[in-house]
N, CA, C and O atoms as a Maestro MAE file, in Angstrom:
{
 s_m_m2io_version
 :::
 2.0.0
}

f_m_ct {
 s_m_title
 :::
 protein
 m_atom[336] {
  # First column is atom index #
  i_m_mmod_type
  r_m_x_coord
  r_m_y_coord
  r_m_z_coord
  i_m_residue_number
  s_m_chain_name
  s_m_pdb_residue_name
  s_m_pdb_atom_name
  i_m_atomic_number
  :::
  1 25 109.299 108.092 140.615 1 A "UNK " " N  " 7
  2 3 109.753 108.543 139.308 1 A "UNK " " CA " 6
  3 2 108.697 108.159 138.266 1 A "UNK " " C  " 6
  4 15 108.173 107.052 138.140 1 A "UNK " " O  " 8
  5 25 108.492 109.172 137.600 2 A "UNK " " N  " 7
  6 3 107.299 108.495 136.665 2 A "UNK " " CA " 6
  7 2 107.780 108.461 135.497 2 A "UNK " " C  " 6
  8 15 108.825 109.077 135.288 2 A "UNK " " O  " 8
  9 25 107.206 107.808 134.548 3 A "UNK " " N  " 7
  10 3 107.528 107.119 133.391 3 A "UNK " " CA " 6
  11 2 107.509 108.440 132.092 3 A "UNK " " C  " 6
  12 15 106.761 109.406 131.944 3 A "UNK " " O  " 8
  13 25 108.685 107.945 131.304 4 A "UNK " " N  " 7
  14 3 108.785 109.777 130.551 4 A "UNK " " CA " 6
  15 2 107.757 109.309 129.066 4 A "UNK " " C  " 6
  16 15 107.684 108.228 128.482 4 A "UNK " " O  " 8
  17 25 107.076 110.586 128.811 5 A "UNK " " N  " 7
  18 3 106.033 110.142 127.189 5 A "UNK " " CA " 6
  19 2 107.009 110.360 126.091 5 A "UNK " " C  " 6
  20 15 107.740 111.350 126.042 5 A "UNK " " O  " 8
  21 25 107.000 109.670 125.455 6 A "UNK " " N  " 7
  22 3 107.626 109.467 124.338 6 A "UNK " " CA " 6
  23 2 106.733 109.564 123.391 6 A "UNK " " C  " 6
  24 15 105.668 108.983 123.602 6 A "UNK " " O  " 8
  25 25 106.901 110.327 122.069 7 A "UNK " " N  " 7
  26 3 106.054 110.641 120.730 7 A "UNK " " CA " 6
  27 2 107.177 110.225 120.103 7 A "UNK " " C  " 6
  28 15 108.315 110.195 120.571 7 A "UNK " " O  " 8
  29 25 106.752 109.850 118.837 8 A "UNK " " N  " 7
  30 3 107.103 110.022 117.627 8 A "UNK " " CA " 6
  31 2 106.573 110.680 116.407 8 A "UNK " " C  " 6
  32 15 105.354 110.777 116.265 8 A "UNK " " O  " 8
  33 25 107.066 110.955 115.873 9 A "UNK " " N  " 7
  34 3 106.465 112.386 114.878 9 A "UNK " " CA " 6
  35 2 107.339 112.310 113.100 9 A "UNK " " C  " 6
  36 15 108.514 112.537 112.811 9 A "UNK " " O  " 8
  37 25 106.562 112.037 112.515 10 A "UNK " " N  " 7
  38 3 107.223 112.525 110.602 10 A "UNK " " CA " 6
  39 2 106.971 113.979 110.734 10 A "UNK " " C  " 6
  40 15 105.867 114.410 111.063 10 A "UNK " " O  " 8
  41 25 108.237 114.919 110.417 11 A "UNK " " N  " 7
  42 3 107.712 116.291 110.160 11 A "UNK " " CA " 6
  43 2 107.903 116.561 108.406 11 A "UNK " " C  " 6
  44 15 109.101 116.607 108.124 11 A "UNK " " O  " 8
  45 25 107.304 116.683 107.612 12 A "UNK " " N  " 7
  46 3 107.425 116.448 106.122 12 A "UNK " " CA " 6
  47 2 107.246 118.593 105.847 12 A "UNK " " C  " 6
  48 15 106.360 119.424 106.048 12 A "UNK " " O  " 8
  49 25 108.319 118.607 105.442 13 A "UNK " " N  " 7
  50 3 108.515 120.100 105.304 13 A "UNK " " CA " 6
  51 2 108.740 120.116 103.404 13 A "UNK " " C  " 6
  52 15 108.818 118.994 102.905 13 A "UNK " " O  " 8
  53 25 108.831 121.262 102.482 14 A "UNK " " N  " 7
  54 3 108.910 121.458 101.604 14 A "UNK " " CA " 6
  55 2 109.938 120.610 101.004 14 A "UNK " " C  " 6
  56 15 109.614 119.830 100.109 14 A "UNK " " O  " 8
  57 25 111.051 120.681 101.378 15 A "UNK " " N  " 7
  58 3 112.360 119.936 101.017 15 A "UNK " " CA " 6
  59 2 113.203 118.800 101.637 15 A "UNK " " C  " 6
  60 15 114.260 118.281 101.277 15 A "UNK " " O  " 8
  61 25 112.230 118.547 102.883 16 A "UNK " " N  " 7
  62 3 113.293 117.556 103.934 16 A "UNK " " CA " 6
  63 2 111.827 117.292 104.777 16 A "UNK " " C  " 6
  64 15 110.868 117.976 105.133 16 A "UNK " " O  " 8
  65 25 112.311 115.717 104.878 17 A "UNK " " N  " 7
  66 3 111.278 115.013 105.659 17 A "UNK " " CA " 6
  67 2 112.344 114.159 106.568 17 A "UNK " " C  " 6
  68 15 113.476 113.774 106.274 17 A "UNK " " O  " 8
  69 25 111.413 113.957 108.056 18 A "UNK " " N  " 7
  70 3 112.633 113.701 109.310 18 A "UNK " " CA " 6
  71 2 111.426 112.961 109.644 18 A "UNK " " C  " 6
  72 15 110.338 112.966 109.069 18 A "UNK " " O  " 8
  73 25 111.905 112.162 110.937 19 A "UNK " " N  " 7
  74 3 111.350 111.311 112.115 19 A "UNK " " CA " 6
  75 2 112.029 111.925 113.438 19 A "UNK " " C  " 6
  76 15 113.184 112.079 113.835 19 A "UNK " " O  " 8
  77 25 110.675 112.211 113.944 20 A "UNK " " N  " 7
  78 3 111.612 112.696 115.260 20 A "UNK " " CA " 6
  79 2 111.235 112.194 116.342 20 A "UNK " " C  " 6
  80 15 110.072 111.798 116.427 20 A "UNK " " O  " 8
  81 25 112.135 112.084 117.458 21 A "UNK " " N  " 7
  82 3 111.608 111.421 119.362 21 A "UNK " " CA " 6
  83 2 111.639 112.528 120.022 21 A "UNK " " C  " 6
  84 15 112.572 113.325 120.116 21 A "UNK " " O  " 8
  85 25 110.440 112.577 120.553 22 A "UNK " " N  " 7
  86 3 109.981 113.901 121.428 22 A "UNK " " CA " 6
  87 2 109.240 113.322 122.408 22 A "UNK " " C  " 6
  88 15 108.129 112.793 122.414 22 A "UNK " " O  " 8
  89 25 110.344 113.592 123.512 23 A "UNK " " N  " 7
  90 3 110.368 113.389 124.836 23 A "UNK " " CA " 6
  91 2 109.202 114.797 125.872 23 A "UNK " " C  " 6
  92 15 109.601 115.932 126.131 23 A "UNK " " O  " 8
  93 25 108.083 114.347 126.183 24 A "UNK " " N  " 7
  94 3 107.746 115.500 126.056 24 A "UNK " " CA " 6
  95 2 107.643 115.731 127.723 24 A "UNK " " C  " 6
  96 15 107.244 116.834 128.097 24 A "UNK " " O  " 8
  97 25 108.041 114.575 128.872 25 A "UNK " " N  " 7
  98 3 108.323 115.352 130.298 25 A "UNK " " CA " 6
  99 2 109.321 116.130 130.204 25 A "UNK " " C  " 6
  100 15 109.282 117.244 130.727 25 A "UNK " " O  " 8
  101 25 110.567 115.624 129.416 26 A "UNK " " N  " 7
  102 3 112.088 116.553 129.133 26 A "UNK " " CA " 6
  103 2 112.081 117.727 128.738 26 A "UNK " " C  " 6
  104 15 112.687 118.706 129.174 26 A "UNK " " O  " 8
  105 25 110.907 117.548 127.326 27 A "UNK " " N  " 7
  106 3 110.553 118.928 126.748 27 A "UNK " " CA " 6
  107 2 111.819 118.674 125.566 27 A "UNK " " C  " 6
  108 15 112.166 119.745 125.068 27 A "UNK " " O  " 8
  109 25 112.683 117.284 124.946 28 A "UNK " " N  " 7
  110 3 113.823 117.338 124.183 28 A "UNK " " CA " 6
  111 2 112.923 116.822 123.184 28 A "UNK " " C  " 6
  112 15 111.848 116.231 123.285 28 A "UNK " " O  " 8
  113 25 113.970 117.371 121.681 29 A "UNK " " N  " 7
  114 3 113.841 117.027 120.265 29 A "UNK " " CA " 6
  115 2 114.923 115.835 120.010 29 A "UNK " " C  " 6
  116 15 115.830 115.791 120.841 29 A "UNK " " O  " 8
  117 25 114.936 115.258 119.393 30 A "UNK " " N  " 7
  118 3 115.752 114.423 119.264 30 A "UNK " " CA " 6
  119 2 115.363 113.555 117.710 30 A "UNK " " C  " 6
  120 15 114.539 112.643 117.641 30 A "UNK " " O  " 8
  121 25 116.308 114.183 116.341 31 A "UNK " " N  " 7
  122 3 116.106 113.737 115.101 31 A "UNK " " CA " 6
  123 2 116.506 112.438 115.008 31 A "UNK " " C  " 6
  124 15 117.691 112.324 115.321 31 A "UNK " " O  " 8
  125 25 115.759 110.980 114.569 32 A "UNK " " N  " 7
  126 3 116.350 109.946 114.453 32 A "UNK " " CA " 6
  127 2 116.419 109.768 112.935 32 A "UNK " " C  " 6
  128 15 117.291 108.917 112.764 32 A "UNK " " O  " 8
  129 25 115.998 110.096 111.906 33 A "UNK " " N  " 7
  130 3 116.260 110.051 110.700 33 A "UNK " " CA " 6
  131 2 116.309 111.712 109.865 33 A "UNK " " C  " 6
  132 15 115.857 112.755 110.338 33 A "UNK " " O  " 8
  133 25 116.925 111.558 108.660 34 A "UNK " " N  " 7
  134 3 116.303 113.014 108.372 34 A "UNK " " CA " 6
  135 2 116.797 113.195 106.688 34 A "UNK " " C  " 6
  136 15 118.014 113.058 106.558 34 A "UNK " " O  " 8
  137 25 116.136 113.445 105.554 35 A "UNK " " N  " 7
  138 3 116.654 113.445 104.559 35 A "UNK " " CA " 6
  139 2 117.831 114.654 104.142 35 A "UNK " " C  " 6
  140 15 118.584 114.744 103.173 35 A "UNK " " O  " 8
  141 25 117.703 115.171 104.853 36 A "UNK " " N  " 7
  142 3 118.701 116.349 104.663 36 A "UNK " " CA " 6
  143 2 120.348 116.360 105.549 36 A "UNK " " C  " 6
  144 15 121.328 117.099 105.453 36 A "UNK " " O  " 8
  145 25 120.002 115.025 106.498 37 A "UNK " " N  " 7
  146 3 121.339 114.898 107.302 37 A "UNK " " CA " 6
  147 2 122.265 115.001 106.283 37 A "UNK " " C  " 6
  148 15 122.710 116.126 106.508 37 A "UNK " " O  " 8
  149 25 123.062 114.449 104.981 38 A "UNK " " N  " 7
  150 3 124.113 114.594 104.721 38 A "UNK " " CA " 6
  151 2 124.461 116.228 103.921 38 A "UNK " " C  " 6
  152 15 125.569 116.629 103.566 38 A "UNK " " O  " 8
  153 25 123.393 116.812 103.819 39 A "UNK " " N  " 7
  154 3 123.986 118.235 103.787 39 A "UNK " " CA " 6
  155 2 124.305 119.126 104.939 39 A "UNK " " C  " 6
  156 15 125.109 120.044 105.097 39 A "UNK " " O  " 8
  157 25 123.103 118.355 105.950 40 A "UNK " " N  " 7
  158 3 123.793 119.279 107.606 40 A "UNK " " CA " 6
  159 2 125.470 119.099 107.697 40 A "UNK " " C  " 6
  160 15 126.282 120.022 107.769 40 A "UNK " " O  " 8
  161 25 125.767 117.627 107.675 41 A "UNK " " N  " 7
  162 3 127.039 116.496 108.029 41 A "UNK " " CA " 6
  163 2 127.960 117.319 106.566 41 A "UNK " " C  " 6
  164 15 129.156 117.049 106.677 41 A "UNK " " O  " 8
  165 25 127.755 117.967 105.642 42 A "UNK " " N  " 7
  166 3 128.868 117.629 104.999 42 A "UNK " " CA " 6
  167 2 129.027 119.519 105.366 42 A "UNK " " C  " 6
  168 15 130.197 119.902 105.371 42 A "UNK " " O  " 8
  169 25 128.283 120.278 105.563 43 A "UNK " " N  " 7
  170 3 128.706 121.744 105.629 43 A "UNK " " CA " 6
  171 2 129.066 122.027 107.145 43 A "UNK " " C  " 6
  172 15 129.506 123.129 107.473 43 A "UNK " " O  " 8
  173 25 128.830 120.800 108.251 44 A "UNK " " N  " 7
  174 3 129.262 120.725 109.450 44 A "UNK " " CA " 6
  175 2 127.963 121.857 110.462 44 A "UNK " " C  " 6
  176 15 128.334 122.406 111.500 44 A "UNK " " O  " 8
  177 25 126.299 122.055 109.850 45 A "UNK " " N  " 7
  178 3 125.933 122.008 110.737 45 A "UNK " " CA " 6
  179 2 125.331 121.245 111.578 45 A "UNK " " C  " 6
  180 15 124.685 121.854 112.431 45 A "UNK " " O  " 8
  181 25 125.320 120.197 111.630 46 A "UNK " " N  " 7
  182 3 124.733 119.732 112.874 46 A "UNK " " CA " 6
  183 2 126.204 118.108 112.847 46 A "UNK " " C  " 6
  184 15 126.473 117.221 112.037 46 A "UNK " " O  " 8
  185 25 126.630 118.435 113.926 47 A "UNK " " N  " 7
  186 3 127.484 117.649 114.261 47 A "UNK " " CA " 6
  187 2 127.158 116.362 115.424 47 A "UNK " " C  " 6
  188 15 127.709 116.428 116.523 47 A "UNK " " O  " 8
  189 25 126.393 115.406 115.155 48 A "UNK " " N  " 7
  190 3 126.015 114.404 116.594 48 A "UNK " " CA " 6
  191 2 124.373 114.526 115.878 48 A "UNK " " C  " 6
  192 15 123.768 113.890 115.015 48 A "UNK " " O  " 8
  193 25 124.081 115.614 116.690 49 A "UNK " " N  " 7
  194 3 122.566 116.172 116.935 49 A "UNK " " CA " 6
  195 2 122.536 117.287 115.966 49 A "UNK " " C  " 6
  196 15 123.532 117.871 115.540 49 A "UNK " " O  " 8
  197 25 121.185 117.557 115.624 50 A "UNK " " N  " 7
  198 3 120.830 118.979 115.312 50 A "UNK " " CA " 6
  199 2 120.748 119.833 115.853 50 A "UNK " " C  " 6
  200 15 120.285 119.645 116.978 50 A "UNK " " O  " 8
  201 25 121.037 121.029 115.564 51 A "UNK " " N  " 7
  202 3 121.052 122.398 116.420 51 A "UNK " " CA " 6
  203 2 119.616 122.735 116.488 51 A "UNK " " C  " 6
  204 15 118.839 122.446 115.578 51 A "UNK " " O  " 8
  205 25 119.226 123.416 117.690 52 A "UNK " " N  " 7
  206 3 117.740 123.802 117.980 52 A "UNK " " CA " 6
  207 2 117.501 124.679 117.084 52 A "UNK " " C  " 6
  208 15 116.462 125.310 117.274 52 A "UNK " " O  " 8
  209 25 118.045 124.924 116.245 53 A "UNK " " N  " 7
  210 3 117.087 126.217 115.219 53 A "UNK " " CA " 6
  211 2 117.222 125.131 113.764 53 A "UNK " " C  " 6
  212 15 117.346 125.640 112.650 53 A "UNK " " O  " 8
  213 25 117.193 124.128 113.885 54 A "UNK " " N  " 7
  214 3 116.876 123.370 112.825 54 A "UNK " " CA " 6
  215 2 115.186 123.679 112.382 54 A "UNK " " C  " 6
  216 15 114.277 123.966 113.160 54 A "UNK " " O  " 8
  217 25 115.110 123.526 110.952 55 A "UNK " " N  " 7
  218 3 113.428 123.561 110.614 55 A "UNK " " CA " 6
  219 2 112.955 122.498 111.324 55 A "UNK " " C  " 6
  220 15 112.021 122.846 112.046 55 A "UNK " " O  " 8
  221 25 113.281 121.105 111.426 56 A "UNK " " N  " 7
  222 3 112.716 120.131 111.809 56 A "UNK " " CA " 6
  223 2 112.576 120.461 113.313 56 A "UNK " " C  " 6
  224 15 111.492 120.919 113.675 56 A "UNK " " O  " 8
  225 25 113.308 120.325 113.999 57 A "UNK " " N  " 7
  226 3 113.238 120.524 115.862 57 A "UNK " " CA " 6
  227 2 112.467 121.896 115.911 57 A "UNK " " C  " 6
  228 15 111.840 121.949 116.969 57 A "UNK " " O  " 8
  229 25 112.337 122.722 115.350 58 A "UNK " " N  " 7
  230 3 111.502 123.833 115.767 58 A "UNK " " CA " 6
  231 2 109.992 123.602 115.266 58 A "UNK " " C  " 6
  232 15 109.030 124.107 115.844 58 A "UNK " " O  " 8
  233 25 109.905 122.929 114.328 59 A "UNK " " N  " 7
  234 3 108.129 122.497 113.817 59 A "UNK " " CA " 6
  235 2 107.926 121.474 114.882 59 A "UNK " " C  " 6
  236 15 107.245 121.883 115.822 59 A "UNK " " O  " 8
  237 25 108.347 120.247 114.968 60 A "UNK " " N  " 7
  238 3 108.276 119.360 115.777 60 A "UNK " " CA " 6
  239 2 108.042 120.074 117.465 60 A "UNK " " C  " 6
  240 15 107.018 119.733 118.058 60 A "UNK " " O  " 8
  241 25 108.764 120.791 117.980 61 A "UNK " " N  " 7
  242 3 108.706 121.410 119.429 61 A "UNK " " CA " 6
  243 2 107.345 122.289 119.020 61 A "UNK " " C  " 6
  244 15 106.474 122.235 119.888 61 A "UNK " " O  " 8
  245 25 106.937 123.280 117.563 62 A "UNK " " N  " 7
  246 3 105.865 123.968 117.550 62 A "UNK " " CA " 6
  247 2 104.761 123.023 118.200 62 A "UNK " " C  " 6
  248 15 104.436 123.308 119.353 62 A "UNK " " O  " 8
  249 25 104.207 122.036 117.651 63 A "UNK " " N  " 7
  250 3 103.575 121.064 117.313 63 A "UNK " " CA " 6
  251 2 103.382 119.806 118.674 63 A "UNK " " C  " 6
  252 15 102.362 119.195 118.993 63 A "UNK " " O  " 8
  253 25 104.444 119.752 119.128 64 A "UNK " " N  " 7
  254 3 104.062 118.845 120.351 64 A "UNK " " CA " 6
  255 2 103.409 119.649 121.766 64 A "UNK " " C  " 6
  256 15 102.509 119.376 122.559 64 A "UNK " " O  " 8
  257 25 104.593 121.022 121.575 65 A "UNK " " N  " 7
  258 3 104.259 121.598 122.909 65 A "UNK " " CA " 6
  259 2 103.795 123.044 122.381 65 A "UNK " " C  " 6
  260 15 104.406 124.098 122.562 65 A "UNK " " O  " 8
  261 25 102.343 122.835 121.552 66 A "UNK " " N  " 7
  262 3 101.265 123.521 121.501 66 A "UNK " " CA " 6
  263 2 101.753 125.025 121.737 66 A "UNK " " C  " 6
  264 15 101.184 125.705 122.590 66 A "UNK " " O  " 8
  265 25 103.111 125.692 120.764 67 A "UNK " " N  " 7
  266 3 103.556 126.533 120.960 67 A "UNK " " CA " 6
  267 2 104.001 127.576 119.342 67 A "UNK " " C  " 6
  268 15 104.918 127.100 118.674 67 A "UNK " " O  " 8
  269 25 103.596 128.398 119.017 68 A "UNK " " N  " 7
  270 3 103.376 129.067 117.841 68 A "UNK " " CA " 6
  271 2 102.875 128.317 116.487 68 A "UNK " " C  " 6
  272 15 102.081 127.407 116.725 68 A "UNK " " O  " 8
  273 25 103.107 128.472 115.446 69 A "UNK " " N  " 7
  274 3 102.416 128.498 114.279 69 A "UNK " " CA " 6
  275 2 103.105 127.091 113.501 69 A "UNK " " C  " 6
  276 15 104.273 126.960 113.135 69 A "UNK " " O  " 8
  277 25 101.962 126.091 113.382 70 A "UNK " " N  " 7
  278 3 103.231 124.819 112.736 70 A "UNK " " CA " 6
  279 2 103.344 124.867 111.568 70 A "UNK " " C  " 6
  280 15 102.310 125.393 111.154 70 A "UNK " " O  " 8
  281 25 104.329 124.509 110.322 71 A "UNK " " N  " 7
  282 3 103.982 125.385 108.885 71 A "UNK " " CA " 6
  283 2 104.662 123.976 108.373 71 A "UNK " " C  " 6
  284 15 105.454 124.086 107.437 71 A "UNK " " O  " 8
  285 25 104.431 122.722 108.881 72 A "UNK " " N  " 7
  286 3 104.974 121.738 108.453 72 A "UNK " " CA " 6
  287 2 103.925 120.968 108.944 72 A "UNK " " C  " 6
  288 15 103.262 121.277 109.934 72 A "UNK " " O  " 8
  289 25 103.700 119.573 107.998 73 A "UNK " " N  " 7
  290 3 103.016 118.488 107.543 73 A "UNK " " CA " 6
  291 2 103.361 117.923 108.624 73 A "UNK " " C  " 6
  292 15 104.520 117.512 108.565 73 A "UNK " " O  " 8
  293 25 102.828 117.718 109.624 74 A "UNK " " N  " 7
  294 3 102.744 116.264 111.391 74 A "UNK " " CA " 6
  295 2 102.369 115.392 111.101 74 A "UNK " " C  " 6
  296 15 101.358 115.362 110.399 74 A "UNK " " O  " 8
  297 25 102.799 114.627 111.375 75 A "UNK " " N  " 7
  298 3 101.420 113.416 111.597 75 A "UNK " " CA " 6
  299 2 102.393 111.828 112.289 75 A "UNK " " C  " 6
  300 15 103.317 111.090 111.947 75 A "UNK " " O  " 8
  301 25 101.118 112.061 113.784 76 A "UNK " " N  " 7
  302 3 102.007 111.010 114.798 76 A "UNK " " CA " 6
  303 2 101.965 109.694 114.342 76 A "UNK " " C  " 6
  304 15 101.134 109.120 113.638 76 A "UNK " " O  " 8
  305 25 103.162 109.250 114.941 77 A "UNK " " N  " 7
  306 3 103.383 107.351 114.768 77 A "UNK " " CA " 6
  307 2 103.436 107.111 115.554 77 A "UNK " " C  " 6
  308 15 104.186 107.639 116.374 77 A "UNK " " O  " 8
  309 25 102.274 105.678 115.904 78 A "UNK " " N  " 7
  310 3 102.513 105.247 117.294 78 A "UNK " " CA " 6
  311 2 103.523 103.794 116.806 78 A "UNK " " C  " 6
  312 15 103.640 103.331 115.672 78 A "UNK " " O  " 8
  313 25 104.147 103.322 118.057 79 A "UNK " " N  " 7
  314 3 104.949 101.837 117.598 79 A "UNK " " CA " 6
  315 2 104.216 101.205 117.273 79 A "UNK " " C  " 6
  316 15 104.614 100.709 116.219 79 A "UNK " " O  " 8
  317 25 103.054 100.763 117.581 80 A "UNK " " N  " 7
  318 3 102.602 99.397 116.915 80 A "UNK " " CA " 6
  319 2 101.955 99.863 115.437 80 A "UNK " " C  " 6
  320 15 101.330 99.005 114.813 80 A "UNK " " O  " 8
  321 25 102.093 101.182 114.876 81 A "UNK " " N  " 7
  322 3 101.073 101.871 113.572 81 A "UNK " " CA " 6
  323 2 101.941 100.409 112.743 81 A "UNK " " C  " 6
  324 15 101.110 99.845 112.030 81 A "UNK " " O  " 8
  325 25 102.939 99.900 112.689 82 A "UNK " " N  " 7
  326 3 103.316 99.742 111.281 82 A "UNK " " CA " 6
  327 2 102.979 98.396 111.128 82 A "UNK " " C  " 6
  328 15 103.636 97.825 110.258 82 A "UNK " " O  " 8
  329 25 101.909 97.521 111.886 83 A "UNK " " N  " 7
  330 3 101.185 96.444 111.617 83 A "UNK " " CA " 6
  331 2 102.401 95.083 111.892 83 A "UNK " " C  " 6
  332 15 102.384 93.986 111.334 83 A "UNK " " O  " 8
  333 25 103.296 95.528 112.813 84 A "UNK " " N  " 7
  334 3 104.099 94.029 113.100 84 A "UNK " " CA " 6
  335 2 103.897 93.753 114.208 84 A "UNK " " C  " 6
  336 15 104.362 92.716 114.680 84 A "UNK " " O  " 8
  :::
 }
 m_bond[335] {
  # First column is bond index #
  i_m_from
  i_m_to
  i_m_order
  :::
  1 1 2 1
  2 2 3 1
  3 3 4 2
  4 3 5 1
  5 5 6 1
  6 6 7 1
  7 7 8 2
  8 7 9 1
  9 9 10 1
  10 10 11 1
  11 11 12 2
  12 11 13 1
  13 13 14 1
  14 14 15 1
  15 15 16 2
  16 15 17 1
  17 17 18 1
  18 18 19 1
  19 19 20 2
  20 19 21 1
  21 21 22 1
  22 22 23 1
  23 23 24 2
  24 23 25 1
  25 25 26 1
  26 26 27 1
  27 27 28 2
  28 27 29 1
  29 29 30 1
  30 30 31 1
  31 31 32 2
  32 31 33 1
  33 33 34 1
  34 34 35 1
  35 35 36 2
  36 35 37 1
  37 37 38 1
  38 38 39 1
  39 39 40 2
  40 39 41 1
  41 41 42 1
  42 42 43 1
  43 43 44 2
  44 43 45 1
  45 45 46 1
  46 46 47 1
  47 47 48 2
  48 47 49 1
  49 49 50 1
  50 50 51 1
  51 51 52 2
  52 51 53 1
  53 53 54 1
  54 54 55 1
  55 55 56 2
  56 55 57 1
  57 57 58 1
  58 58 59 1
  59 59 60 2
  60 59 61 1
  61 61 62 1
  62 62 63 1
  63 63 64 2
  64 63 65 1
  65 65 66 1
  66 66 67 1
  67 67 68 2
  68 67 69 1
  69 69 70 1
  70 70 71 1
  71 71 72 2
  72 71 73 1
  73 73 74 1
  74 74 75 1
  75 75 76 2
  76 75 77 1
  77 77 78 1
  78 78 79 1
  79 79 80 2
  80 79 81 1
  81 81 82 1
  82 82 83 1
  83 83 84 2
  84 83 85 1
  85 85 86 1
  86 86 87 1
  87 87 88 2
  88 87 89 1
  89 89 90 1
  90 90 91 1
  91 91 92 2
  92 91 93 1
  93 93 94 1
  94 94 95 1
  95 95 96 2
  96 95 97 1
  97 97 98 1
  98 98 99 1
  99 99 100 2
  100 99 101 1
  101 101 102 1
  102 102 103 1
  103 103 104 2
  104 103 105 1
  105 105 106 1
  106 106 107 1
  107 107 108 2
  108 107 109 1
  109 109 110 1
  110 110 111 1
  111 111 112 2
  112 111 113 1
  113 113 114 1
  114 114 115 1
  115 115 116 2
  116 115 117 1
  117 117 118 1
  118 118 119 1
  119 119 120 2
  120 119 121 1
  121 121 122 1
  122 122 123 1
  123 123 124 2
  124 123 125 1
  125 125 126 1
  126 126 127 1
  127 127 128 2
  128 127 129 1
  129 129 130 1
  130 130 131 1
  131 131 132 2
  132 131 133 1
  133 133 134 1
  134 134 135 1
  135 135 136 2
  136 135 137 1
  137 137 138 1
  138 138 139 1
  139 139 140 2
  140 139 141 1
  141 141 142 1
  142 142 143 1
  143 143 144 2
  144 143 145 1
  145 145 146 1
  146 146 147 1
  147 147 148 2
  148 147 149 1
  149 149 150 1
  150 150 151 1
  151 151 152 2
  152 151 153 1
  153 153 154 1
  154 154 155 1
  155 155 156 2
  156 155 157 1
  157 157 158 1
  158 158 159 1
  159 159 160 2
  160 159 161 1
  161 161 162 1
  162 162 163 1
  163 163 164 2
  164 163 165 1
  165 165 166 1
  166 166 167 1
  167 167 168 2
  168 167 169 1
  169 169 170 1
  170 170 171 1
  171 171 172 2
  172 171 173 1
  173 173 174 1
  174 174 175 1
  175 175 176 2
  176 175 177 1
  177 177 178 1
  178 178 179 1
  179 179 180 2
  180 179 181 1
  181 181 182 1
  182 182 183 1
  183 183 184 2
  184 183 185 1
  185 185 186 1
  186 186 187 1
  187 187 188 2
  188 187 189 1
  189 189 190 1
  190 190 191 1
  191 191 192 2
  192 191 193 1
  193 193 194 1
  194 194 195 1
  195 195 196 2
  196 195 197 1
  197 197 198 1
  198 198 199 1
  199 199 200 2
  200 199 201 1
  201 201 202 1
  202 202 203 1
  203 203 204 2
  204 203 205 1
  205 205 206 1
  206 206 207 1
  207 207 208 2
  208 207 209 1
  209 209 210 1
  210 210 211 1
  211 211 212 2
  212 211 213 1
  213 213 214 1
  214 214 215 1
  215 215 216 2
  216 215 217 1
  217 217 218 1
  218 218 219 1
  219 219 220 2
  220 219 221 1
  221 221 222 1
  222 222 223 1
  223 223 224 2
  224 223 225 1
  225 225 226 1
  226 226 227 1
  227 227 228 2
  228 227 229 1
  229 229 230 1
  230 230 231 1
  231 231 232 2
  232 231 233 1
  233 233 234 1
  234 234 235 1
  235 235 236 2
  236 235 237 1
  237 237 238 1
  238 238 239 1
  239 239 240 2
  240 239 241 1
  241 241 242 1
  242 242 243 1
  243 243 244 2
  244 243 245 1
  245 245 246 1
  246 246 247 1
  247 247 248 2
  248 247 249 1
  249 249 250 1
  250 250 251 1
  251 251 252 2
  252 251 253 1
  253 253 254 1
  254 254 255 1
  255 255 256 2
  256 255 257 1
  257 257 258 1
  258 258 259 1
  259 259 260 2
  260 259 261 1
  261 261 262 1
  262 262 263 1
  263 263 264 2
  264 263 265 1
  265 265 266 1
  266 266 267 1
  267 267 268 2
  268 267 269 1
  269 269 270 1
  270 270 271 1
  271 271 272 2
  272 271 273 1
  273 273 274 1
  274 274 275 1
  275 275 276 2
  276 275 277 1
  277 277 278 1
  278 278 279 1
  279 279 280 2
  280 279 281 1
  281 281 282 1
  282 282 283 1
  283 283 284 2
  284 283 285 1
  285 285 286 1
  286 286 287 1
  287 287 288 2
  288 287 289 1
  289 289 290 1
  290 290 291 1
  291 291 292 2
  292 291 293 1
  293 293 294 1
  294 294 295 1
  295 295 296 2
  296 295 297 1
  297 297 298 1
  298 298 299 1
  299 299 300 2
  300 299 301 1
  301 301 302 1
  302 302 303 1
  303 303 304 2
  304 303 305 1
  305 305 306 1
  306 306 307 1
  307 307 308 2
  308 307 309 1
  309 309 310 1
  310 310 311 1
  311 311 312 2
  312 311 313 1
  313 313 314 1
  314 314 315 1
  315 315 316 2
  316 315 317 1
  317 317 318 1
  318 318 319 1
  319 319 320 2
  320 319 321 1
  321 321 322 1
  322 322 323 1
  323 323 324 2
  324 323 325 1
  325 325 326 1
  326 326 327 1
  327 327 328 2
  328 327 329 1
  329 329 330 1
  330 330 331 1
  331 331 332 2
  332 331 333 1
  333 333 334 1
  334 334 335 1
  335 335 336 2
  :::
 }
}
């Protein structure tokens, strides 16, 4: 069994900036922060998780797995970037 790559990723879009875990043997998105969660949470779209046609999970999936046009601000974090 081999060991799964894990990224982390800021996707900084016009109006909403996220952190995301992108699992990239899985090929999964997975939002761990996101400034726009309490408007997903209060109009009930994204319930748990975000839905795959989120702006964030679709720039983020553009962008890791080298797949159409990225139109959002990347830029990777590794764990040790934050100097502790």
């Amino acid at each position: 069994m081999s060991m799964a790559e894990v990224k982390y990723f800021v996707v900084d879009l016009p109006r909403t900036k996220a952190i995301v875990d992108v699992d990239l043997s899985k090929k999964m998105v997975k939002v761990i922060e996101c400034s726009n969660s309490d408007f997903c949470t209060k109009f009930k779209i994204a319930v748990g998780d975000c839905p795959p046609y989120c702006q964030v999970v679709v720039e983020a999936k553009n962008y890791a797995f080298k797949r159409g046009r990225v139109k959002a601000a990347i830029y990777e974090v590794s764990c040790g970037g934050f100097g502790y």
